[in-house]
Z-matrix of the N, CA and C atoms (Angstrom, degrees):
N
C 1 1.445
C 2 1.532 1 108.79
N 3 1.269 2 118.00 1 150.08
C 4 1.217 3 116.50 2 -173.73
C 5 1.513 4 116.01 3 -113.28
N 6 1.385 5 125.30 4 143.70
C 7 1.467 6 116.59 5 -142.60
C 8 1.555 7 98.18 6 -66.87
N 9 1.274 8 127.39 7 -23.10
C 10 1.992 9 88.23 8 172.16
C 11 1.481 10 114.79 9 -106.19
N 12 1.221 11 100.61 10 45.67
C 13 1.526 12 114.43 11 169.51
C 14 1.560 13 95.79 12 -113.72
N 15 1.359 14 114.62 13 -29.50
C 16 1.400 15 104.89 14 -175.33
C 17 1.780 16 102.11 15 -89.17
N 18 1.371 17 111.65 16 -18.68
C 19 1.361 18 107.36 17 -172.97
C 20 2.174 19 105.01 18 -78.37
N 21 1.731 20 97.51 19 -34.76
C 22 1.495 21 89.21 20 171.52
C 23 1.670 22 119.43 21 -72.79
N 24 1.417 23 115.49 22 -19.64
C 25 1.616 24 116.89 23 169.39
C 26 1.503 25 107.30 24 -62.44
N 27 1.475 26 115.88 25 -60.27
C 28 1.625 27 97.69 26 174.62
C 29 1.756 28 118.42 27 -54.86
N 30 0.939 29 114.93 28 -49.98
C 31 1.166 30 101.31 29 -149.59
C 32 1.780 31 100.51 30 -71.15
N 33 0.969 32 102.26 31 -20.56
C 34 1.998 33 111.80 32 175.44
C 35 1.471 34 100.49 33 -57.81
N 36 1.471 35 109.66 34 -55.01
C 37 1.520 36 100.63 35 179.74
C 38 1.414 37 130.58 36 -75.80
N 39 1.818 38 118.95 37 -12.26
C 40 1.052 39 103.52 38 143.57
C 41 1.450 40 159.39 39 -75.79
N 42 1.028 41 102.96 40 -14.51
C 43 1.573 42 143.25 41 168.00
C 44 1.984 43 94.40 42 -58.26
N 45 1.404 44 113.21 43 -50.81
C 46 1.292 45 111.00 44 -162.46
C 47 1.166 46 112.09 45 -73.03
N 48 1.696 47 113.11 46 -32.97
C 49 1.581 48 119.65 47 -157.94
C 50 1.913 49 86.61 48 -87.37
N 51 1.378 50 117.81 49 -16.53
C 52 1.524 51 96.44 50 -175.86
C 53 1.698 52 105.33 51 -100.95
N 54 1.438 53 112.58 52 13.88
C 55 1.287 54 109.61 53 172.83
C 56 1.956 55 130.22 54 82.25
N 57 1.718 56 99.36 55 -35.80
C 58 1.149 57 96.74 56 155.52
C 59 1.738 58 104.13 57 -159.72
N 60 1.592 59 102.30 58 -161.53
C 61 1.615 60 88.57 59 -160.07
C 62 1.638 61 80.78 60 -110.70
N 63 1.717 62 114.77 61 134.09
C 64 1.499 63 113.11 62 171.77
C 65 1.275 64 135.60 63 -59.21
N 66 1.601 65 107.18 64 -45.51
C 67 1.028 66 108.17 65 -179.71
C 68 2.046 67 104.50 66 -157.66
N 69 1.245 68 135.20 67 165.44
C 70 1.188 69 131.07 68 -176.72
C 71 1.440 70 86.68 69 -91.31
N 72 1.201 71 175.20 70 35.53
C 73 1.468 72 169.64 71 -60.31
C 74 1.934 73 101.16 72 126.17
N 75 1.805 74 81.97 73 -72.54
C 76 2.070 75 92.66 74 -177.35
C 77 1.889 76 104.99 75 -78.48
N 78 1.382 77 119.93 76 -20.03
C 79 1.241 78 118.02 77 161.10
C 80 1.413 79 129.26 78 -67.89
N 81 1.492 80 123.24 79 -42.50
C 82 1.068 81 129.60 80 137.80
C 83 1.890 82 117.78 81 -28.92
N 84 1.288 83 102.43 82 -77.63
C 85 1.941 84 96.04 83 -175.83
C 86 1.154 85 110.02 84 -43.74
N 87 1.169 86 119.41 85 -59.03
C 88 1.823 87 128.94 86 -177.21
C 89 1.781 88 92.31 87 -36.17
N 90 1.087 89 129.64 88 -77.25
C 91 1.034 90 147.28 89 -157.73
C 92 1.880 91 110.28 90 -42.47
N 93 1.348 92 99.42 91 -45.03
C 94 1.349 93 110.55 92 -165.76
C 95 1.894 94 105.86 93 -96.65
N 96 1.434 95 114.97 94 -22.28
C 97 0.901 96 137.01 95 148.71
C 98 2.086 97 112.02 96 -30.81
N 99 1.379 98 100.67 97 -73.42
C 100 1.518 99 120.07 98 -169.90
C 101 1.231 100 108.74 99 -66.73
N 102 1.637 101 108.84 100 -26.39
C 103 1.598 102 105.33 101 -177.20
C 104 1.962 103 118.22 102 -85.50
N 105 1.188 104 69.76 103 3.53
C 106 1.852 105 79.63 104 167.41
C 107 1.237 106 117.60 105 -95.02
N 108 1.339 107 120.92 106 -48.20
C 109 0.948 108 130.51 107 166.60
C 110 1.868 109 124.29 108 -31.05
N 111 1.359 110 143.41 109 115.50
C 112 1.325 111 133.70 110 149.05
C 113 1.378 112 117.89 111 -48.91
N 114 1.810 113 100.12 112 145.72
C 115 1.403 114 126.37 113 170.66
C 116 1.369 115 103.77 114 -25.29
N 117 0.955 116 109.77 115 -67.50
C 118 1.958 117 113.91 116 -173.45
C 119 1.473 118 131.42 117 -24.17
N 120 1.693 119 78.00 118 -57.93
C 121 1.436 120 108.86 119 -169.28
C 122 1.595 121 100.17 120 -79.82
N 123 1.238 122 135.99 121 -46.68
C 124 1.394 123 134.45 122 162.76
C 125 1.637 124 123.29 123 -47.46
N 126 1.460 125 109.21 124 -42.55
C 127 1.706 126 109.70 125 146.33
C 128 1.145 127 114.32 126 -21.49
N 129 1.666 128 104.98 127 -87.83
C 130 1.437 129 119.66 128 -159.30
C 131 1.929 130 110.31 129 -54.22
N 132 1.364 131 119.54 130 -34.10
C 133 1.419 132 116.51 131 167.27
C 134 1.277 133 111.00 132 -58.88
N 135 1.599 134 143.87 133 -40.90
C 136 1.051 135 129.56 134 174.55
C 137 1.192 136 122.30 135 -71.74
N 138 1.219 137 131.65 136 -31.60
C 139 1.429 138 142.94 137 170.67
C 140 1.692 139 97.70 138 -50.01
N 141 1.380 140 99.65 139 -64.98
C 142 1.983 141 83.77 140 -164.65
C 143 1.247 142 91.94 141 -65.46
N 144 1.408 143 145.57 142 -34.79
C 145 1.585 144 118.06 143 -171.84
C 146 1.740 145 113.48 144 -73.61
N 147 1.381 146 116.91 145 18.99
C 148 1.351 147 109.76 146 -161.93
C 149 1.529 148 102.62 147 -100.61
């Protein structure tokens, strides 16, 4: 997977586990948030949400 494939898998599943999306503002942060983040480390977030 390539890291903003892994950054759109997290952030899809967070969005899911909270049921809806709050705001395009906190979707945005989330977003820019994950893209800092390394491949690795974006792994390991999907893993515990798995």
């Amino acid at each position: 997977m390539t890291h903003k494939e892994l950054i759109d898998q997290v952030s899809e599943n967070l969005f899911k586990q909270s049921g809806k999306l709050e705001s395009r503002k906190s979707w945005l942060a989330i977003r820019n948030y994950l893209e800092q983040l390394d491949s690795e480390q974006l792994k390991s977030i999907l893993k515990d949400q798995g």
